[in-house]
Every structure is written in C-alpha cells, then in structure tokens.
C-alpha positions as CSV (number, residue, x, y, z in Angstrom):
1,X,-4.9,15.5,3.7
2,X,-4.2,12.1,1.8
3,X,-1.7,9.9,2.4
4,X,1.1,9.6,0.3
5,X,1.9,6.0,-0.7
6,X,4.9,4.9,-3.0
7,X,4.5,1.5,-4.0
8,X,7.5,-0.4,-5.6
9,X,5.8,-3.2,-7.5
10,X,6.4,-5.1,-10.6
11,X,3.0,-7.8,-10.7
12,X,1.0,-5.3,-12.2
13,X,-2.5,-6.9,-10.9
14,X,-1.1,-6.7,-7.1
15,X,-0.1,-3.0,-8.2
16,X,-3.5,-1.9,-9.4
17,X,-4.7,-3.9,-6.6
18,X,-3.2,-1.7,-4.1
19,X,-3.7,1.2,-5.8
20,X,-7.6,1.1,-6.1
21,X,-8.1,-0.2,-2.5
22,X,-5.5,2.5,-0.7
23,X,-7.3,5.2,-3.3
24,X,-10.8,4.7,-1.2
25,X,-9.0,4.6,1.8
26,X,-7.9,8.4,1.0
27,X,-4.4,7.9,-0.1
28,X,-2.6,9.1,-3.3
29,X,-0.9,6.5,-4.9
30,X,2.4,6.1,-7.2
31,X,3.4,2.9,-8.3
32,X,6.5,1.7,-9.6
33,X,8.1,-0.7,-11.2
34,X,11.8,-1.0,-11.1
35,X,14.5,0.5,-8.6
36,X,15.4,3.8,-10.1
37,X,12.2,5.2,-11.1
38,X,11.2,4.6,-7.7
39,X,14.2,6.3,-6.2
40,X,13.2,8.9,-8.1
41,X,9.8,9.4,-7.7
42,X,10.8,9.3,-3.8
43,X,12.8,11.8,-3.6
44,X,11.0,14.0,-6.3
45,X,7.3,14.1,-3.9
46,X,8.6,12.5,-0.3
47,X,5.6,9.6,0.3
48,X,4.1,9.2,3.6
49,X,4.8,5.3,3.4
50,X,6.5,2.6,1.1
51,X,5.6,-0.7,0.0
52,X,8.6,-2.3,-1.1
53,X,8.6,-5.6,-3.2
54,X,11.6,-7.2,-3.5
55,X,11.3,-8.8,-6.9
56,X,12.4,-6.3,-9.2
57,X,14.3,-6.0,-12.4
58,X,17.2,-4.2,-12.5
59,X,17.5,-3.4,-8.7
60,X,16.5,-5.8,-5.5
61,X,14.5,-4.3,-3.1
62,X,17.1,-4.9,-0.3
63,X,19.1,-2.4,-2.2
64,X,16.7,0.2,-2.9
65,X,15.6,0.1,1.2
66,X,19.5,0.8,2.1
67,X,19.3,3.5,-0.6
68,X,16.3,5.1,1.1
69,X,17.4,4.6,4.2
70,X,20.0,6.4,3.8
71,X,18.6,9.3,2.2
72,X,18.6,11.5,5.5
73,X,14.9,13.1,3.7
74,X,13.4,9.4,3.6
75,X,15.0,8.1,6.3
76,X,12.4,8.5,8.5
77,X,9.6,7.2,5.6
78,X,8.0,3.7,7.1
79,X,8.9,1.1,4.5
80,X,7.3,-2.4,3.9
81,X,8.6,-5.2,2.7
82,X,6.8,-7.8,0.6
83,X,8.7,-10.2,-0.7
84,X,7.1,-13.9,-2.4
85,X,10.4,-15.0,-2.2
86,X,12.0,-14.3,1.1
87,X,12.4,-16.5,4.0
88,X,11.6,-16.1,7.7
89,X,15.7,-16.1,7.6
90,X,16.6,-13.4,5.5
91,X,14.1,-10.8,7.0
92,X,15.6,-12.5,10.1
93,X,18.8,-11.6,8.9
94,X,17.9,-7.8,7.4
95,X,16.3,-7.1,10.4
96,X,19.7,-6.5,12.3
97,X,20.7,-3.8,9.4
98,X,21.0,-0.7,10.7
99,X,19.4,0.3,7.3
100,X,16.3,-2.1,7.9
101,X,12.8,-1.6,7.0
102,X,10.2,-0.7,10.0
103,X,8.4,-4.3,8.7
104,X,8.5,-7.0,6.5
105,X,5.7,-9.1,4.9
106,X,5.1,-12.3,2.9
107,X,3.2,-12.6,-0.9
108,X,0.5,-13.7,-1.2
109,X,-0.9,-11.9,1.7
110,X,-4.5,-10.7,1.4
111,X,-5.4,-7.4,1.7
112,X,-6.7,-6.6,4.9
113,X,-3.5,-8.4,6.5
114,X,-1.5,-6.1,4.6
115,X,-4.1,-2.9,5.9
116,X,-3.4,-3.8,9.7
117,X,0.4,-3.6,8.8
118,X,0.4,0.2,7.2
119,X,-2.1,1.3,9.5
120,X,1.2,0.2,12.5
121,X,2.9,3.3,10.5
122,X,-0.2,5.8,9.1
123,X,-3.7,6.3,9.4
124,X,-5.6,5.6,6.9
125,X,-9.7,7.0,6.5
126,X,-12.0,5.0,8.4
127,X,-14.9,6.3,6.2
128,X,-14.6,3.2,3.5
129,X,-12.4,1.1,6.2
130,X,-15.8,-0.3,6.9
131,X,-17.5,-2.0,4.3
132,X,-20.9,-1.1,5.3
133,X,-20.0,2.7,5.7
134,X,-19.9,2.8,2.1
135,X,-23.8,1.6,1.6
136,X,-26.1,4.7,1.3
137,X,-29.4,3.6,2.8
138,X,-32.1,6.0,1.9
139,X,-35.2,5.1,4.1
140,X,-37.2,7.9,2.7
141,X,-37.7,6.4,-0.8
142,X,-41.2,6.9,-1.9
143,X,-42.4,5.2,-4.7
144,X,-45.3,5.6,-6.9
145,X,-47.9,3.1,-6.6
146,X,-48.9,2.9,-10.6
147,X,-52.3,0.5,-10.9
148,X,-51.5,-3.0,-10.1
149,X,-51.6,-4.5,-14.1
150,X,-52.8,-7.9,-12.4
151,X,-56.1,-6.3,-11.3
C-alpha cells in the first residue's frame, strides 16, 4: 500500500522535487501550496506523513502544525518541518509546544538527508531506495553477429 504524503510547499522546483523522488519510493503525493488548501486536503484523505514548510502565503507553517495538531484525526500524522528561515532557536523554542511537530529540518537540505528523516516516521520501498536496484541487467543478451563490413 503506498504511503500517503501531504507536502505543504510553495518553491515549486523543491515541490516537484519531492514529489517525483517520494513517487519511486512508492508514495502518493499531494502538494500544496498555501495553508488552507492544505488543511483541507488533510482532512479530506488523512496522509501518512507531512512535510511542512514554513514559508507560506497567507498562513505560516507554525500555525498550520498547531491546527493539525489539534485535529484529534491528524494528531497522531508525523509532521516535518522545513523551514530556510528558521533558527536553531525557534525550533528550539517550538519544540516545547505541546502542539510541536515530531521533527524539524533546515532548507536547503539535500534529499537523502531529508529521506533518513521520514523514514524515523514511515517506511518507505526499498526497491528504488537503492540506486542500483533500479538497473535491469540482462546477461542473456544475444546479439547477431552481421559480417564484419571491415573484412
């Protein structure tokens, strides 16, 4: 069964970033990009996991976590938070929320970084995990010796 990822994200290269790279790893994903669309989409399918930036218009993604968190269906959703912006000190500081996300990460932050942190929360399919699990070797090849047009 996939896994259900809600990404709240308004760079839209990141976004498409995330979604092709989770979508081999076997996960369904739904990006947004402001506050209440997300809200929405949340509570419309509940997602396995959330990636929440924190740069958004209309909403900050501070907000939106203590929103979900106190949803009592989402609650219990692992949440992510990527912020370019945030300091050691303010995840420091949201940290001791009781409506706090379950971890918090820096932008830029390259993509198998970010992997190790969702898979603390889901698993995600080893089958493309592994770069070489993805190359189809195919040893019985045979190929047609044609005359050599040399000779």
């Amino acid at each position: 069964m996939p896994t259900k990822v809600l990404v709240f994200e308004s760079d839209t290269e990141f976004a498409a970033e995330l979604r092709t790279e989770l979508g081999k790893l076997d996960c369904v994903v739904t990006v947004v990009d402001d506050g209440n669309s997300g809200l929405q989409a949340a509570a419309a399918s509940k997602p396995d996991l959330i990636l929440l930036a924190i740069e958004l218009p209309r909403m900050n993604g501070f907000s939106i976590c203590n929103r979900l968190k106190k949803d009592p269906n989402l609650k219990e959703v692992p949440l992510i938070i990527m912020s370019s912006e945030s300091s050691n000190e303010t995840f420091d500081q949201h940290r001791k929320l009781r409506t706090r996300a379950e971890d918090y990460v820096h932008k830029p932050i390259a993509l198998g970084e970010l992997l190790q942190h969702i898979q603390r929360f889901v698993a995600l399919s080893e089958s493309l995990a592994d770069g070489d699990a993805a190359i189809l070797i195919d040893d019985d090849i045979e190929v047609e010796a044609d005359e050599d047009p040399l000779e």
